[in-house]
N, C-alpha and C positions, 0 to 999 in steps of 0.2 A: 670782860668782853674781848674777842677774839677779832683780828683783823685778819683777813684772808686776801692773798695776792695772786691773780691770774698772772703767770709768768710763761711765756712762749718763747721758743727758741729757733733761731735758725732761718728768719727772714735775711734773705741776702742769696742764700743758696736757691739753684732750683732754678726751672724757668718761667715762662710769663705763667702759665696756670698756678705755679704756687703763690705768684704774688698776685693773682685775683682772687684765690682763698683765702689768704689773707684780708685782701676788702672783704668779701661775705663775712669771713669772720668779725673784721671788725665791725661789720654793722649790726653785726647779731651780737656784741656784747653794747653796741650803740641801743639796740630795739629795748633790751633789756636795763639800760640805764649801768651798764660797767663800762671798766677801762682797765685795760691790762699792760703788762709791762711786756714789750716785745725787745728780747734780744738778740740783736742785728750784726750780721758777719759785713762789715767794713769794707773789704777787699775779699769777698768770694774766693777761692781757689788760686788768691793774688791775683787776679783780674776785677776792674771797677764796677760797681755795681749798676746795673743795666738801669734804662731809664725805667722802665718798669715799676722795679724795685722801688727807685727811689720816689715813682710818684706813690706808690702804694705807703713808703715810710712817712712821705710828709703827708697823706693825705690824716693815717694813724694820725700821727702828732696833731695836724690840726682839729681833730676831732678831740683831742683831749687824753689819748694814751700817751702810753710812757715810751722812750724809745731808747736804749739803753744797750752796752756793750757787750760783744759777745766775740771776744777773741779776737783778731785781725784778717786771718783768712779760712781761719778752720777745714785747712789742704786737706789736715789728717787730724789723729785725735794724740795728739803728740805734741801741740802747741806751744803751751805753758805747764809740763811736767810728763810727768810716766804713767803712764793708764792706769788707770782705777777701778772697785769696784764702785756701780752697776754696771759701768759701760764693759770693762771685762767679761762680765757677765752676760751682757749683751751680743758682745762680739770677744768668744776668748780667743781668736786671733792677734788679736790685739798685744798681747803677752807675748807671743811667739815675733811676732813684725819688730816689737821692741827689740826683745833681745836680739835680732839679727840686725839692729842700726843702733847698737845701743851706745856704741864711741860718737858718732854723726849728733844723737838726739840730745845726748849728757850736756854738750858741748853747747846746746841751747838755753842751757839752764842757769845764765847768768844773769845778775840784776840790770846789767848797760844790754842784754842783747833784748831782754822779756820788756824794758823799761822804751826800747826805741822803737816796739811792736805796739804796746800800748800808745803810745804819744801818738803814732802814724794813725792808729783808729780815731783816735780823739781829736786829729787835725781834718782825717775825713767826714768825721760824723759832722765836725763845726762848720766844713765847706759846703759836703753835699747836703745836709741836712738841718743844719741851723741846728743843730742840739749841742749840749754840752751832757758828755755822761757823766754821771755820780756813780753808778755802780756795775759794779763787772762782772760777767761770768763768764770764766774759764770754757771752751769747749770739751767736752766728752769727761767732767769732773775729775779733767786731768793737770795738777796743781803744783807748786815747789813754794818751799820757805822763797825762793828767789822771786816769783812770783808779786806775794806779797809785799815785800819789799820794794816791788817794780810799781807797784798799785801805789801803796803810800808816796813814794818819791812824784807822782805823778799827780795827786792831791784826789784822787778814787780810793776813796777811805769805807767802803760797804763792798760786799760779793756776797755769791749766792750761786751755792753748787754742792754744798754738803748734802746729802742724801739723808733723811729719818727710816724710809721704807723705800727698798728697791720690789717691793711685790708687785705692782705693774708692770714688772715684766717676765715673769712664770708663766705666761701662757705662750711663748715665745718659742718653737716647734723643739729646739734642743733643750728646754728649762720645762716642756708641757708638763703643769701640776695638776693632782685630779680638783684641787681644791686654793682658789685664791685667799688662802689666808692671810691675813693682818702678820707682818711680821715687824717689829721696828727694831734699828740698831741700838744700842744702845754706849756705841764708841762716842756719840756726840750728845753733847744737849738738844733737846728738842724744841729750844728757843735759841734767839739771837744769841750769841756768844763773840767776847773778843777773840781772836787768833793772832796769826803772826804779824809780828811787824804792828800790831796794834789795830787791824783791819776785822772791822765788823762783820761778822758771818750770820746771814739769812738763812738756817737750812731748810732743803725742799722737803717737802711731806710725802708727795708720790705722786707718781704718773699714773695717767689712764688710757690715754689717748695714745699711746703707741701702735703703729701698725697692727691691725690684726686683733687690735683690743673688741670692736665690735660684734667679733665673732662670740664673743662671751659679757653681752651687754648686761644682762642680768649680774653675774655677779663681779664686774667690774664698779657699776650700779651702786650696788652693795655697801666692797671696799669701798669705793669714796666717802658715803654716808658715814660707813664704820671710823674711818681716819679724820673726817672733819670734827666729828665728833667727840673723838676721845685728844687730839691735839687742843680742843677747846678748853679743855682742866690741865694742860700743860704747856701753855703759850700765848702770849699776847699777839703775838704775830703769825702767822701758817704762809706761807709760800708753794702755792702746786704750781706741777711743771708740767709743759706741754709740748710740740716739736710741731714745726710748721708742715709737716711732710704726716705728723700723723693725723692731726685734723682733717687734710685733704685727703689722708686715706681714708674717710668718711663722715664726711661733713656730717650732714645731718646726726648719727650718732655724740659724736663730737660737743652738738650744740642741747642733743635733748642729757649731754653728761654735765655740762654746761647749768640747763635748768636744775637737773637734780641737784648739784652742789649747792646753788645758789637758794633755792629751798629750803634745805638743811642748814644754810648759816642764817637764813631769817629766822628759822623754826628758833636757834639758840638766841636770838637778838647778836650775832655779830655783824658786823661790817666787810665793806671792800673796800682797796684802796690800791694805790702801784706801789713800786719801789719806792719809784723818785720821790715820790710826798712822803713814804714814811721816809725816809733820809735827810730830805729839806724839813721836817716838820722836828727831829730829832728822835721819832718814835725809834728806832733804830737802836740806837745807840742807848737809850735808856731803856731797852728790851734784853739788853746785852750786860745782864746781872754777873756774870760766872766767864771763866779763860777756858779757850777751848785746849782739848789734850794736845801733846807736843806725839803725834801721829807720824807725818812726814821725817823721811830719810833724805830725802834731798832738797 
């Protein structure tokens, strides 16, 4: 049996209308009886997080979601490592902006500089938000061996940003495919695996919900069913990802993509569940059979 994680990204960012999406959302996975793991920018654009935010964070939490780390200010997509694919994919500027600050960005890729970015999240989440994180994810699935190292020294032993399927985003005006096919990597496991420094890696399954995904509800629709489905014969755990910015690009789609997932894993008899609990519960870590490849160059 399969356990599936609603994982959302990027509360923090944005203004008051994102963080009152974020309430609808959370109450539409409340109506439905879920609880998702929301990954929270710290320090927005290095500026504190508005009260807004933070009442929409605690309000999550005290409903029973999960409220978990997502980079420190996420200015850029340059954080904690050198852009990656999908978000290259996404945005290939991204490649070009690197290389033109590429002595500036290098220079951040040390364990004391990634390890005092983490701690400052972790001191704000514990202030403004009474949380303690357990699990991290990097902004824009841009990552370094130094990274890791930053995570373990800091006692954040789980992440979650490895990609299985970037096809959620081909419809995307420069990637328009005539056809969203299933496509999945096959550089990672498609379950938990350990990685660097000893740090448990959740990879995501795919996105739906990105801008503009609505425009092709039918066969975004589809994909999801297709991916829940077949990660069910290759995973105890599934992690999909979501962005707080695409949701409110159209909620209601958003929530009837929402029902249909949640369909399809009753249809198989699996479960929901957040991060946090699989990680306190140890599901995590004994999902995490096999070492992930030695990928990373920095």
């Amino acid at each position: 049996m399969t356990t599936y994680v609603w994982s959302i990204d990027d509360p923090g960012l944005g203004g008051s209308d994102q963080a009152e999406s974020m309430r609808r959302t959370s109450r539409f996975f409340d109506s439905r009886g879920l609880r998702a793991t929301w990954f929270a920018v710290p320090k927005p654009g290095g500026k504190p997080l508005t009260d807004d935010w933070k009442r929409a964070l605690c309000e999550a939490r005290d409903a029973g979601h999960d409220v978990q780390l997502h980079g420190l200010t996420h200015a850029d997509c340059f954080e904690f490592g050198p852009p990656a694919w999908p978000a290259t994919a996404i945005s290939p500027e991204l490649l070009t902006t690197f290389e033109s600050r590429r002595e500036e960005l290098m220079a951040r890729y040390t364990v004391e500089n990634l390890r005092a970015r983490i701690e400052e999240g972790q001191e704000l989440f514990e202030r403004e938000l009474g949380v303690h994180p357990t699990v991290f994810r990097a902004p824009c699935n841009s990552i370094s061996k130094a990274m890791f190292e930053a995570l373990r020294q800091t006692g954040i032993l789980y992440h979650s940003v490895a990609y299985i399927s970037g096809t959620g985003y081909d419809h995307l005006p420069h990637r328009r495919s005539a056809a969203l096919t299933p496509a999945w990597t096959e550089a990672i496991p498609h379950h938990p695996f350990r990685w660097y420094s000893g740090i448990v890696e959740a990879p995501m399954l795919n996105e739906y919900t990105w801008r503009g995904a609505s425009a092709r509800e039918p066969e975004f629709l589809a994909l999801a069913r297709a991916d829940v489905e077949r990660i069910a014969r290759e995973s105890p755990i599934a992690v999909i990802l979501m962005h707080t910015h695409g949701i409110a690009d159209n909620e209601a789609y958003a929530f009837r993509l929402i029902d249909a997932v949640a369909a399809q894993v009753q249809q198989q008899g699996g479960t929901f569940a957040t991060l946090g609990e699989l990680a306190e519960s140890g599901a995590l870590t004994r999902a995490a059979t096999v070492d992930g490849p030695d990928t990373l160059t920095v």
